[in-house]
RODO-2510 file (C-alpha; in nm, 4 decimals, decimal comma):
residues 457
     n   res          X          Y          Z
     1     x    -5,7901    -4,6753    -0,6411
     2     x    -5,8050    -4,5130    -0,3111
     3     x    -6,0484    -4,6293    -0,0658
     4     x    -6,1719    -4,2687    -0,0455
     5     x    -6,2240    -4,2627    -0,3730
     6     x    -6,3717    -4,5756    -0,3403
     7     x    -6,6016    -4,5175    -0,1094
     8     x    -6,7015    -4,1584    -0,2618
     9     x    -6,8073    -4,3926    -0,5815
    10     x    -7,0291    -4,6259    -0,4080
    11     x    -7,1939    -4,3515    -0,2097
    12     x    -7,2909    -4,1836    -0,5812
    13     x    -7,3839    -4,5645    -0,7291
    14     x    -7,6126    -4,5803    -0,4323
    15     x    -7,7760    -4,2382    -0,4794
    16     x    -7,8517    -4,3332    -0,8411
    17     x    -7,9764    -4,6437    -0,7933
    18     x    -8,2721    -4,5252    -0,5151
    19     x    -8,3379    -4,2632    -0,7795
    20     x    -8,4001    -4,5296    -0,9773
    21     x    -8,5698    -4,7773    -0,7141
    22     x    -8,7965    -4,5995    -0,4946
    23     x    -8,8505    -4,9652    -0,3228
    24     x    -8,5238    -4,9522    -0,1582
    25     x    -8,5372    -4,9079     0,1872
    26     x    -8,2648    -4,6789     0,3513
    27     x    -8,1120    -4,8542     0,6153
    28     x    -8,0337    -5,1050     0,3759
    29     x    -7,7998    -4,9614     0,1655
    30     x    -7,6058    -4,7434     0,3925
    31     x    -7,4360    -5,1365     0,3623
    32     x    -7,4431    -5,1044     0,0065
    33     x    -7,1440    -5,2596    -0,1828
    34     x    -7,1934    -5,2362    -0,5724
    35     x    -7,2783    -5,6100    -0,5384
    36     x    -7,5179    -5,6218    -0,2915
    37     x    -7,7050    -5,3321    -0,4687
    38     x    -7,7408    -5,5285    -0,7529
    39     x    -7,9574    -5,8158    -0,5045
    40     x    -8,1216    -5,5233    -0,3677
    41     x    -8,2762    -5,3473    -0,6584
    42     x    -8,4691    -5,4813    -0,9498
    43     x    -8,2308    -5,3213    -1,1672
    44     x    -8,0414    -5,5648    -1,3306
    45     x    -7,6542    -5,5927    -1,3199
    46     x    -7,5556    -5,4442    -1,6490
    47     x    -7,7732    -5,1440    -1,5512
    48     x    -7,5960    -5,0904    -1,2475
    49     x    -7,2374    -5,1673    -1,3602
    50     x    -7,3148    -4,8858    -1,6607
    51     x    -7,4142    -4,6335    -1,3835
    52     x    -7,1071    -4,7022    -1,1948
    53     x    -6,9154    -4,6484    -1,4602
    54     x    -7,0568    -4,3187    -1,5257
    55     x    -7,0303    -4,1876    -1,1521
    56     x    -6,6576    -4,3345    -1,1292
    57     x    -6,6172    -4,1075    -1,4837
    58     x    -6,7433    -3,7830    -1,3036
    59     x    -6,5295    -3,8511    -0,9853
    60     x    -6,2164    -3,9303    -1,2156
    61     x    -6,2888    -3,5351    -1,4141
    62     x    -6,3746    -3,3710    -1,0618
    63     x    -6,0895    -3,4639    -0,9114
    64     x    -5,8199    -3,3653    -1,1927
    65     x    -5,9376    -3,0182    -1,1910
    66     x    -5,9104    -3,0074    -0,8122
    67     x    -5,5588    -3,1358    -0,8703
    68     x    -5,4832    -2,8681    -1,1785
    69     x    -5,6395    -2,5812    -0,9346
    70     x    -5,3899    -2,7184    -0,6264
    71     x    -5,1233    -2,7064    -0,8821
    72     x    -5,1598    -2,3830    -1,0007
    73     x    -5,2115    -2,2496    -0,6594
    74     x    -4,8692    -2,3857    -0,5657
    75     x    -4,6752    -2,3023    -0,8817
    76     x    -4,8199    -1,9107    -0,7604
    77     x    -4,7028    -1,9564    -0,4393
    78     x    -4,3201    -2,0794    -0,5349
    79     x    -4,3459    -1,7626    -0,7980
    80     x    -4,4411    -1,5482    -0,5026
    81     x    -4,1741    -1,6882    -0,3079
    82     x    -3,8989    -1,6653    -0,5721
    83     x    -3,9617    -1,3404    -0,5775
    84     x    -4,0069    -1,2020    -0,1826
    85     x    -3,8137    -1,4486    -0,0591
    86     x    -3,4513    -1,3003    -0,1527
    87     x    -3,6003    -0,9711    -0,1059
    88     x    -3,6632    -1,0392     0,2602
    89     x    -3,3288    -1,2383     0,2971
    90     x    -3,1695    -0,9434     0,1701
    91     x    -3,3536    -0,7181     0,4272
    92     x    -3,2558    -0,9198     0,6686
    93     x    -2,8633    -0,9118     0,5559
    94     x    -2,6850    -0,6892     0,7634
    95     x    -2,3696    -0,5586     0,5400
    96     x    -2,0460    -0,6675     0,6224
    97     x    -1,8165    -0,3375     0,7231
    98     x    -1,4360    -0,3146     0,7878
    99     x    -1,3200    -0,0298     1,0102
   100     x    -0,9429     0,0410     1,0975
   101     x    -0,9417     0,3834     1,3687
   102     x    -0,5209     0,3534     1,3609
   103     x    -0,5117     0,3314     1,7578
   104     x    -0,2415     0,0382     1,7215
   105     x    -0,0999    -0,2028     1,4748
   106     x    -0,3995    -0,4619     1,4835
   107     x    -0,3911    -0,5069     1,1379
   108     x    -0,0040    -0,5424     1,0836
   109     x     0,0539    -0,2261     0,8916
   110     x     0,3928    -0,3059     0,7719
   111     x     0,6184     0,0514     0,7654
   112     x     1,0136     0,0374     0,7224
   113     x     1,1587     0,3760     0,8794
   114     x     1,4714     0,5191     0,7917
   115     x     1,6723     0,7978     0,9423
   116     x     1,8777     1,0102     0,7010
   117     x     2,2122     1,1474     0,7464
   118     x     2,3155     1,1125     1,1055
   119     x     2,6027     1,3495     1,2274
   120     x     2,7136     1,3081     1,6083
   121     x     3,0249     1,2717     1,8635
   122     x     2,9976     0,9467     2,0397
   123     x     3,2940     0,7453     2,1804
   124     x     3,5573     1,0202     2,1096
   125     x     3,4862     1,0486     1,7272
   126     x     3,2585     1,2051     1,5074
   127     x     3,0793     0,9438     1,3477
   128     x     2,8806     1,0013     1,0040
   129     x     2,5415     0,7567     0,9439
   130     x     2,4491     0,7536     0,6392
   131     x     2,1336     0,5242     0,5673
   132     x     2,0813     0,6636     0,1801
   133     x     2,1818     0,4477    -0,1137
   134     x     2,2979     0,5904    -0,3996
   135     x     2,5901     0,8885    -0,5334
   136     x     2,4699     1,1178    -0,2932
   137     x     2,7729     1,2359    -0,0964
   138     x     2,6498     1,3953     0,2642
   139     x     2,9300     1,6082     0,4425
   140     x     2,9716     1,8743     0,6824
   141     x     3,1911     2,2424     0,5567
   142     x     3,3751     2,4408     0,8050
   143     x     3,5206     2,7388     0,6937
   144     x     3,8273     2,8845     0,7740
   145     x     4,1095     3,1437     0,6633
   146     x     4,3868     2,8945     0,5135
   147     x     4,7070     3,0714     0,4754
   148     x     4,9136     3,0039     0,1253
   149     x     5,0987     2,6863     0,2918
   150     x     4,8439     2,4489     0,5482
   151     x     4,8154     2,0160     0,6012
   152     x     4,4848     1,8988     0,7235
   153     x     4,4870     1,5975     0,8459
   154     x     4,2107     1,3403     1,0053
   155     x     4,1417     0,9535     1,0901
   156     x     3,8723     0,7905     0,9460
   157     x     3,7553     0,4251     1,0427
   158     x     3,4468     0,2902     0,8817
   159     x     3,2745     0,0837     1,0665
   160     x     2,9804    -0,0956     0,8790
   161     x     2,7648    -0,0571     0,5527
   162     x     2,8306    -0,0392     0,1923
   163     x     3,2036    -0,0424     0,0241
   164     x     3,1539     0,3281    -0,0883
   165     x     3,4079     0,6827    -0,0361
   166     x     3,4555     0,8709     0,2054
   167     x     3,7559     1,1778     0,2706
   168     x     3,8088     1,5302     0,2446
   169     x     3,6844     1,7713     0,0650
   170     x     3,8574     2,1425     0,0502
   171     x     3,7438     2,4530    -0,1818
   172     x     3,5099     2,7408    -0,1974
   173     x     3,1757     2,5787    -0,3019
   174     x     3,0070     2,3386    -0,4989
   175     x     3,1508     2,4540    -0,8265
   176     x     3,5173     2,4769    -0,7122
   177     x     3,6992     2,2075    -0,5058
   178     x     3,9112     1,9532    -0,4670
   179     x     3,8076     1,6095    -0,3400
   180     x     4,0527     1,3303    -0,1839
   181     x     3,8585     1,0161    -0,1481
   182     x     3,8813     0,6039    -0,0044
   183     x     3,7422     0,3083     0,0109
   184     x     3,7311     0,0688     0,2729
   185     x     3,8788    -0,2689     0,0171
   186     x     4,1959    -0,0273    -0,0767
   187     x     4,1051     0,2036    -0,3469
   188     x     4,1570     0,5822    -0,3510
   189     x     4,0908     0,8561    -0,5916
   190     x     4,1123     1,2446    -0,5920
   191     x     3,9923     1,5116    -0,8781
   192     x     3,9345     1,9209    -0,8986
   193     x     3,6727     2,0936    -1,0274
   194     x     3,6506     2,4467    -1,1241
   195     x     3,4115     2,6703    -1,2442
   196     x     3,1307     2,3168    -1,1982
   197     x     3,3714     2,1830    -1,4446
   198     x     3,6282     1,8464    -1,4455
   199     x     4,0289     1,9701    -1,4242
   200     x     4,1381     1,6240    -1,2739
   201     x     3,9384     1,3613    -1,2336
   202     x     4,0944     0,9927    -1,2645
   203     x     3,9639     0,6646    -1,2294
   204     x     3,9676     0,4835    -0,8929
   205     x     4,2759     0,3089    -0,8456
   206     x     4,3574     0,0391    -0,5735
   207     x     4,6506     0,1418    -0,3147
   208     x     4,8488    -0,0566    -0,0731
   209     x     4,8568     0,2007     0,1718
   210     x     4,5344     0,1656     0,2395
   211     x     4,4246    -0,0604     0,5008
   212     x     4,1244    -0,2753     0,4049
   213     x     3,8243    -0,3883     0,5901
   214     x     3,5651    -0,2585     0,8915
   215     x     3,7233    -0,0667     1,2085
   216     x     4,0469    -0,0425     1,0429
   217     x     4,1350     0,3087     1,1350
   218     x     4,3343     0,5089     0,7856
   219     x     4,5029     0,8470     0,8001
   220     x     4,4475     1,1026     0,5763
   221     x     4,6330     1,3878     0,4916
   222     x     4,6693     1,6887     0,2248
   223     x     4,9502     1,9153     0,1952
   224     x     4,8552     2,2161    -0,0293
   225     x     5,1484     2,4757    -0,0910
   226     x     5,0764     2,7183    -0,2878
   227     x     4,9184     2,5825    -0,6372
   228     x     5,0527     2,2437    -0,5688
   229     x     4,8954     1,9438    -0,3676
   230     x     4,9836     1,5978    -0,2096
   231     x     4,7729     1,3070    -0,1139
   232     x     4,8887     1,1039     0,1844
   233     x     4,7738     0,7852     0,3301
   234     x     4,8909     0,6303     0,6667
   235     x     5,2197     0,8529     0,5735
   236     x     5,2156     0,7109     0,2031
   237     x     5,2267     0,9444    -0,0989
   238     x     4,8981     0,8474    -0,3076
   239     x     4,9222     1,1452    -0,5771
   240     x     5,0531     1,5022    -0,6265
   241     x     4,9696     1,8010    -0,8597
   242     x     4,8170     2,1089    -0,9852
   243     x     4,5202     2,2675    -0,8098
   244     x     4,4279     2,5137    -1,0943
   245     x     4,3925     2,7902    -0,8855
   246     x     4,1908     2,6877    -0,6374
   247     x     4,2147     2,9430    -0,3507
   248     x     4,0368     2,6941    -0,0391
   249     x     3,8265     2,8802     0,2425
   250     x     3,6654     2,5816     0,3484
   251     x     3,7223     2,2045     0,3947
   252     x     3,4692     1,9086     0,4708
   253     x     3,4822     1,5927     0,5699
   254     x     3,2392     1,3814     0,3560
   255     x     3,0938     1,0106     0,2883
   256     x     2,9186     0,8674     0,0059
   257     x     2,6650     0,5533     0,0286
   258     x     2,4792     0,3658     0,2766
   259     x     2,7697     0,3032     0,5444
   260     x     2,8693     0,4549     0,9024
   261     x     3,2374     0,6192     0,9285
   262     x     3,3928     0,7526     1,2337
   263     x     3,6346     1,0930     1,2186
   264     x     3,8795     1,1658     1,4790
   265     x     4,1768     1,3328     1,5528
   266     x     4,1409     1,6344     1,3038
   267     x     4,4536     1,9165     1,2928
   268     x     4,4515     2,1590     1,0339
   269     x     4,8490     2,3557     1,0575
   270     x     5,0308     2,6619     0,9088
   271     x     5,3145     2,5171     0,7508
   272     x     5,5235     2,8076     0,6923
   273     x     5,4651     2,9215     1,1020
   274     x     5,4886     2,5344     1,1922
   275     x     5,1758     2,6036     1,4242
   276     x     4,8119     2,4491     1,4866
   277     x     4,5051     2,7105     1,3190
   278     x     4,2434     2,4367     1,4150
   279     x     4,2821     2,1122     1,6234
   280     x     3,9886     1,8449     1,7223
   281     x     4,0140     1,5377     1,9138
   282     x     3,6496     1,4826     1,9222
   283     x     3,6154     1,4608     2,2872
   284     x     3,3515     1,6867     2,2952
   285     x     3,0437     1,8130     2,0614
   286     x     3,2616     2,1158     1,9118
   287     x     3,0746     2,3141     1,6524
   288     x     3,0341     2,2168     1,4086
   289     x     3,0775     1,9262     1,4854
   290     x     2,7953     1,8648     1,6605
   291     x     2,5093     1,6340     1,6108
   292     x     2,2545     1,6791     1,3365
   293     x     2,0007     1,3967     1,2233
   294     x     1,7835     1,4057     0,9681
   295     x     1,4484     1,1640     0,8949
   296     x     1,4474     1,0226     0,5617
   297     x     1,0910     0,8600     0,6111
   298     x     0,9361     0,7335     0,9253
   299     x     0,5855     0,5960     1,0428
   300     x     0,4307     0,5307     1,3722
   301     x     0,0975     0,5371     1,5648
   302     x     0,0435     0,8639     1,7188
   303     x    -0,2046     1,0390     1,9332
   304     x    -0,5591     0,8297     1,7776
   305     x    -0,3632     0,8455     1,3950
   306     x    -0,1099     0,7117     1,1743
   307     x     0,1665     0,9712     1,0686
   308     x     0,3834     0,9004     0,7632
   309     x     0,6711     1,1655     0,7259
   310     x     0,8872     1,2030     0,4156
   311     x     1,1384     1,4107     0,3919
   312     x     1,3205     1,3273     0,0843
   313     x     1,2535     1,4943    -0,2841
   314     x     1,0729     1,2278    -0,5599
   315     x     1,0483     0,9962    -0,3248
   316     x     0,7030     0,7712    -0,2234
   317     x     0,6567     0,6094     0,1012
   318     x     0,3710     0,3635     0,1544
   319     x     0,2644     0,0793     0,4510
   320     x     0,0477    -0,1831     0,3384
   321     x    -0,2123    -0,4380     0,4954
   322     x    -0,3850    -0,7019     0,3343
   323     x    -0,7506    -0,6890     0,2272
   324     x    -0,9409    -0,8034     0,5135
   325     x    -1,0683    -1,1415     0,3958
   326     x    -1,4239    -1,1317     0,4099
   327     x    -1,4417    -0,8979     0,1189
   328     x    -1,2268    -1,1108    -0,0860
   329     x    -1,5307    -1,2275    -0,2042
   330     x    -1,7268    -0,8932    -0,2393
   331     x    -1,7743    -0,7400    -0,5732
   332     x    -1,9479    -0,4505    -0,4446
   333     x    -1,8070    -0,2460    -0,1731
   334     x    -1,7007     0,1529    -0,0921
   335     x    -1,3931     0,1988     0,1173
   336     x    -1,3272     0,5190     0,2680
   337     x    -1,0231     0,6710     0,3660
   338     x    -1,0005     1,0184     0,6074
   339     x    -0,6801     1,1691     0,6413
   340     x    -0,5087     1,5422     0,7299
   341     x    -0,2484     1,6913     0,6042
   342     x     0,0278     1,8305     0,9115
   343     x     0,2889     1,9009     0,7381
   344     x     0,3775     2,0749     0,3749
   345     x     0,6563     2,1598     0,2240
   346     x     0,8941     2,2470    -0,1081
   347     x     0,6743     2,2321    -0,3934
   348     x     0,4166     1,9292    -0,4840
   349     x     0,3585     1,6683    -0,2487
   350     x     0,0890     1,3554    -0,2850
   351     x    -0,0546     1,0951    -0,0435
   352     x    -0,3016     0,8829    -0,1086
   353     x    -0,4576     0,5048    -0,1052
   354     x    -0,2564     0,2034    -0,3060
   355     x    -0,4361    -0,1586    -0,4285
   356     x    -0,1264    -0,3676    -0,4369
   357     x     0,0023    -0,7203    -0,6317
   358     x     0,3197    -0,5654    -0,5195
   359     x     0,5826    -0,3242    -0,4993
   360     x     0,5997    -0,2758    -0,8622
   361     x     0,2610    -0,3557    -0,9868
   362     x    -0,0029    -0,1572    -0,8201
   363     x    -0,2730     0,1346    -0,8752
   364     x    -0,2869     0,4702    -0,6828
   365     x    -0,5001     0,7038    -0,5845
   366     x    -0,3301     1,0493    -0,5194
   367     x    -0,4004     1,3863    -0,3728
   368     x    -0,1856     1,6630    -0,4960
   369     x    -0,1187     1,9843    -0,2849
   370     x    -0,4876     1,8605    -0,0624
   371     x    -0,6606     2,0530    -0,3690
   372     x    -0,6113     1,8270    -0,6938
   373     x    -0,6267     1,4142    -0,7518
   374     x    -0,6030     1,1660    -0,9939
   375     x    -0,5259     0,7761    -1,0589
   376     x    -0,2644     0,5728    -1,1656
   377     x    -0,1238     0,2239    -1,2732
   378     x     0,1563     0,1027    -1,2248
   379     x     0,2630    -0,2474    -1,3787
   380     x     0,6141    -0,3879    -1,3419
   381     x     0,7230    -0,0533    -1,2224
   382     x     0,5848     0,1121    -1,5654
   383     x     0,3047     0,3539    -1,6020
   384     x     0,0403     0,1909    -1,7616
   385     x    -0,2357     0,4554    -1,6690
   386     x    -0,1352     0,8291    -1,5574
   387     x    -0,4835     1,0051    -1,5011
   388     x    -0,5263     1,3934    -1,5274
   389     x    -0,5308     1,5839    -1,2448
   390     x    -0,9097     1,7010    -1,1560
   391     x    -0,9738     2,0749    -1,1268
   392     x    -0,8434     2,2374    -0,8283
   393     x    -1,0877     2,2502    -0,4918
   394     x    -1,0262     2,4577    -0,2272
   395     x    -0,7547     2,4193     0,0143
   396     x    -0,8108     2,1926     0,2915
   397     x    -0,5982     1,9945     0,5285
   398     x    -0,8887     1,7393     0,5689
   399     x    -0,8765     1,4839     0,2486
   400     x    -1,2067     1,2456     0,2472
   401     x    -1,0560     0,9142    -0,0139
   402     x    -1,3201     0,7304    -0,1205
   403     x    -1,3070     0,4483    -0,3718
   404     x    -1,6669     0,2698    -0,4831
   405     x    -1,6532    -0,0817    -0,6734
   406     x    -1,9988    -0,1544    -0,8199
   407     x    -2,0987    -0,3170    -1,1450
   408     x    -1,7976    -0,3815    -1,2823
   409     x    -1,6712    -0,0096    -1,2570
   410     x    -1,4233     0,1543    -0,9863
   411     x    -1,4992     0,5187    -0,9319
   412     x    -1,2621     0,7142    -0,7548
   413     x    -1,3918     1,0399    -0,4773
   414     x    -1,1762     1,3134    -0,3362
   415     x    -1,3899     1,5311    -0,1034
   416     x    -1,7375     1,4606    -0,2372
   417     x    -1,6049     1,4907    -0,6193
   418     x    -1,6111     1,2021    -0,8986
   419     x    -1,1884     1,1788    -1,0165
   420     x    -1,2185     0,9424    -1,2488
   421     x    -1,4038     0,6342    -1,3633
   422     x    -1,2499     0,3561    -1,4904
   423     x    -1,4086    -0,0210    -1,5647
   424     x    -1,2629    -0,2925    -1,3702
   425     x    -1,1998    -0,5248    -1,7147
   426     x    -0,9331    -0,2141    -1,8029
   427     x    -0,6994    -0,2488    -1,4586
   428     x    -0,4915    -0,4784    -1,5740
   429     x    -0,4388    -0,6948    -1,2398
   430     x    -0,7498    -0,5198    -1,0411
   431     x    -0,8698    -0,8387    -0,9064
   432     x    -0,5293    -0,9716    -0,8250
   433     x    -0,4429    -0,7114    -0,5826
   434     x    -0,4469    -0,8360    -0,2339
   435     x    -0,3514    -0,5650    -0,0343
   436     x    -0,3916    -0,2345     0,0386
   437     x    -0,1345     0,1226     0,0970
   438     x    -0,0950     0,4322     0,2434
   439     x     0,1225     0,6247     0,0644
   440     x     0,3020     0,9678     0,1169
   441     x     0,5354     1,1255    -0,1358
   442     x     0,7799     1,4664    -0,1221
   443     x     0,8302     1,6579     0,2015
   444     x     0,5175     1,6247     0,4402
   445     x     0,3960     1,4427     0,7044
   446     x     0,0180     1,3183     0,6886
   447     x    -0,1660     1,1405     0,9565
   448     x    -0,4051     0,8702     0,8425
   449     x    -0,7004     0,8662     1,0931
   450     x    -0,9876     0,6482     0,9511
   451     x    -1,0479     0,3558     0,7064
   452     x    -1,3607     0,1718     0,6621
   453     x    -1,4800    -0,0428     0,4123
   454     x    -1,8627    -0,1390     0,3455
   455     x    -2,0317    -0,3864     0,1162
   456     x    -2,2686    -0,2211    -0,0870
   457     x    -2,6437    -0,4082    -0,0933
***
């Protein structure tokens, strides 16, 4: 027992026992103890050890229901707290934001550009860069009144790239030519077509004429007299024939693939008057044979923006950086993406924001024509999800991309309007994706000039 509680008894004891004893005098038992009370008074011990045990019995109730009221005052205040507390924490929370204002490459926006077809004199050649891969064959026509008995004639040296054709081409247009082709590890090929259809066409076939490997320069030469043909190569006959007609007014030199060749020393003759109709060393830029580049896709920081130009039909171009990290950890954020459309052209183009795992798995979020959107997803380069276009808006070269993440949902904005809706459980890999894309597709250049992303309270 405390001695407060102690004490608090024997001041009660005493109080009862005066009550009981009018005799006692009261500077005595201010001394009291419950013994000495019991010499003091003429009640006898038993008496006073029952009314102590009655006063120490009130004390004991009195002082659980002061403990029962503290405790339910304190379980109120916890409640109370439990429930402000957060409240005010939250207040106090000030929501973490992301902004990227594309002044520079702070945030490691990584962009691969790539310049098309490159046509230009340098070093007393004509040289021909081709940076596409594929069957495409890029050339340049001249045309030209070819009497009934010509040679033309050219060197061609590749220099780097891809083991892919290059040669001469001579005809009247894409339907009706004749094509006289080589490679730079020994194989050659030639083949007519007339009326868009196959006359001649054999398989490649390798050629020791032909000699093999980078900066090895190889002479080409056709000899057309009248209907018939022949295919030289460093002075070697390669193949002879029929040309089924073909009447040329045009030639072209021509290359095929992701490599760089160099032309020189070009001479086109009149057989039957033994005299030059065209001769070029390549000394000079001589039309036209002069230089024309082309952009296949390129990306840089530009006056407060990011421009992304594309320039090549079905074709997507995108620059990514990763998620900053301290929303890796967010559930509930809105990112925002402005952009402006500066250049449109040939049919429909898109740009838009990408979440990316990575180059094949990944889910878009598109503009069409800056008047229509939609979603997509992409997983191991298939189309898992193709969304439907929204209704058109009005034209506008501004595009406002906004994508909101909130209670297990993703909503997708395009200028103020809902695209789609879509919960996060149904993207496949949503919460895998790691980094994010801007992406421009088909024949336009769009500058990218704010992205911010904000946690939602």
């Amino acid at each position: 027992m405390s001695k407060h509680k102690d004490k608090l008894i024997l001041e009660l004891l005493k109080q009862r026992v005066l009550d009981r004893d009018k005799e006692l005098e009261q500077q005595e038992y201010h001394k009291a103890t419950k013994e000495a009370l019991v010499e003091m008074t003429s009640l006898s011990k038993t008496e006073v050890d029952a009314l102590y045990r009655q006063v120490k019995t009130e004390v004991d109730e009195a002082d659980k229901k002061k403990r029962k009221k503290l405790i339910i005052i304190g379980v109120a205040v916890a409640v109370v707290a439990l429930i402000f507390v957060p409240k005010l924490i939250s207040a106090l929370h000030t929501p973490v934001v992301f902004v990227e204002e594309f002044d520079s490459n702070t945030n490691s926006w990584s962009f691969s550009n790539v310049e098309g077809t490159g046509q230009y004199p340098e070093e007393h050649q004509f040289v021909f860069n081709v940076q596409k891969e594929g069957d495409k064959i890029e050339y340049i026509d001249h045309t030209i009144a070819l009497p009934e008995h010509y040679s033309i004639e050219i060197d061609a040296k590749k220099l780097s790239g891809n083991v892919d054709s290059y040669g001469l081409y001579i005809g009247t247009n894409a339907n009706n030519f004749g094509y006289f082709f080589l490679k730079s590890n020994g194989d050659v090929r030639y083949g007519f077509s007339i009326g868009g259809k196959w006359q001649d066409n054999p398989d490649w076939a390798t050629n020791t004429a032909v000699i093999v490997g980078e900066n090895s320069v190889n002479k080409l030469k056709v000899v057309v007299k009248g209907n018939e043909f022949q295919y030289f190569i460093n002075g070697t006959l390669i193949s002879k024939g029929n040309m089924f007609g073909l009447k040329a007014t045009q030639y072209s030199v021509a290359v095929a693939g992701k490599q760089i060749v160099a032309f020189d020393n070009l001479k086109i003759t009149d057989l039957t008057k033994n005299s030059v109709l065209f001769e070029n060393p390549f000394d000079a830029p001589l039309a036209p044979w002069t230089e024309k580049r082309s952009v296949e896709k390129h990306a840089e920081f530009k006056d407060g923006g990011y421009e992304m130009e594309v320039n090549i039909d079905d074709y997507c171009y995108w620059a990514t950086a990763w998620i900053p990290k301290e929303f890796e950890k967010i559930a509930d954020y809105e990112l925002t993406l402005t952009a402006r459309i500066l250049r449109r052209e040939k049919g429909d183009g898109t740009f838009g924001l990408m979440y990316l795992l990575d180059n094949e798995t990944y889910h878009t979020f598109e503009v069409k024509n800056g008047n229509q959107a939609r979603m997509c997803t992409v997983v191991s380069g298939t189309f898992e999800y193709t969304g439907l276009y929204s209704g058109e808006q009005p034209p506008s070269d501004k595009a406002v991309i906004k994508i909101v993440r909130k209670d297990g949902e993703i909503e997708y904005y395009y200028n103020g309007l809902l695209v789609d809706k879509l919960k996060r459980d149904s993207w496949i890999t949503w919460d895998d994706m790691d980094k994010i894309g801007l992406r421009v597709c088909n024949f336009q250049t769009i500058k990218f000039e704010k992205l911010e992303i904000r946690e939602l309270k």
